[in-house]
N, C-alpha and C positions, 0 to 999 in steps of 0.2 A: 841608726835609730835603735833606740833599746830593744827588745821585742816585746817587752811588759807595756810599751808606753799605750796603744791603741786600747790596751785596758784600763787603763788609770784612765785616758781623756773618756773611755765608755762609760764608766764610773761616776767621771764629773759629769757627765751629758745625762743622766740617772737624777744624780741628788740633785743635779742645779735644776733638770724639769720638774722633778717633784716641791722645790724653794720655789718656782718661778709659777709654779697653779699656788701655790699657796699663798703667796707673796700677793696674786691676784684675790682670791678669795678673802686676803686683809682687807686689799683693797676696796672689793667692791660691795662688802658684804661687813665684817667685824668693824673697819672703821666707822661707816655710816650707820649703823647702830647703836655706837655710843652715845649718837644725839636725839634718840628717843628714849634712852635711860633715863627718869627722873634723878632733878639734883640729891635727892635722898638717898637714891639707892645706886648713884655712880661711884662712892668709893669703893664701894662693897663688889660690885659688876667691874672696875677696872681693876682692882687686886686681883681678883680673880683670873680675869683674861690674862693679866700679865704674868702670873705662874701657870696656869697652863700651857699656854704657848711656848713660853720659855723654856721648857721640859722638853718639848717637840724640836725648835727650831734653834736654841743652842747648841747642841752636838751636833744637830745636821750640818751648821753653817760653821764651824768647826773643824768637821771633817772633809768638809767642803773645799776649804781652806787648807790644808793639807795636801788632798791631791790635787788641787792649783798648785803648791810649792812646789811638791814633787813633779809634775808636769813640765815645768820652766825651767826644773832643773836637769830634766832629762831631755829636754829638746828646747834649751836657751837658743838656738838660730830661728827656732818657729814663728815667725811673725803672728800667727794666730794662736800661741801660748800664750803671749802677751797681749794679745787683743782679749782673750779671756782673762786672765788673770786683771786686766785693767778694767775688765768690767765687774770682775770681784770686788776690786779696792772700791769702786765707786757705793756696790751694797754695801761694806764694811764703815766705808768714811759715813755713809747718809747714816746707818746706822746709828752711829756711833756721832756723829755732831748735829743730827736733827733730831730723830726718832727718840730716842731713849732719853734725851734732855725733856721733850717735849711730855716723854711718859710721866719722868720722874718728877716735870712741874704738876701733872695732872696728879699725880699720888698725890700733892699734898693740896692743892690748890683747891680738887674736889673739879666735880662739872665747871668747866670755862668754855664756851661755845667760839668763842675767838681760836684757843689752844688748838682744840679739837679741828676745825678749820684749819691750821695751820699742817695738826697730825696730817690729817689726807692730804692733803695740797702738797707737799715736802714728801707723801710717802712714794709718789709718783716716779722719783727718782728712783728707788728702791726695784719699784713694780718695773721699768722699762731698762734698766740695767740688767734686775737678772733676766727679763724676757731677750735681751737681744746678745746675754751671755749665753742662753738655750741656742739660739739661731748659729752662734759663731762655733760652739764646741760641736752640734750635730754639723754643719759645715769639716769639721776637721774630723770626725770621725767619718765620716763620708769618704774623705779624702785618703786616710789610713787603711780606712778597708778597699778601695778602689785597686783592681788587680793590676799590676806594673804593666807598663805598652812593652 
């Protein structure tokens, strides 16, 4: 075992609970307010949200992704490297083939209350991935600091 590694996975157990309150706080709070934004003023209220955030949670999840790489590649036998890292792919994949589709329809589409509907309901994925990526990495940091029998 490297001896840097209990740092790196302490690092991911850091950023991913700070992604994983946030991630909720999308959830429970910025998605379901977009559907009291009138149709007038939703283009103007989702450009907006979407460059804020994006400022915030792209280098987070970024670097997030990084030390998951460096992780697995310093203890590739870790069965729970890979159970976090698999719960990364899953943030990244919803990301990336739900979420941001779904954004980039709303940029143009304007207010669709279907869309939006579809936003939360899909972003579930997101929200309970990285929560149970939180669970798996403090488990393994647990485990790291745990004094040898």
């Amino acid at each position: 075992m490297r001896p840097a590694l209990p740092t790196v996975v302490l690092a991911q157990l850091v950023l991913s609970s700070f992604l994983c309150g946030l991630i909720w706080v999308v959830q429970g709070v910025v998605y379901p307010l977009f559907s009291l934004v009138g149709p007038a003023e939703f283009a103007v209220f989702h450009a907006a949200e979407m460059n804020r955030i994006s400022w915030i949670v792209g280098p987070l999840m970024s670097l997030e992704l990084i030390l998951t790489l460096v992780a697995v590649a310093w203890a590739p036998r870790e069965a729970v490297s890979w159970i976090a890292a698999g719960f990364l792919g899953v943030v990244w994949a919803s990301t990336a083939f739900l979420q941001v589709p779904l954004h980039q329809e709303l940029a143009v589409v304007g207010y669709d209350g279907e869309r939006l509907a579809r936003l939360t309901a899909t972003n579930w994925v997101r929200t309970l991935a990285w929560t149970a990526r939180v669970a798996v990495l403090w488990f393994w940091v647990r485990r790291l600091r745990a004094p040898s029998a």
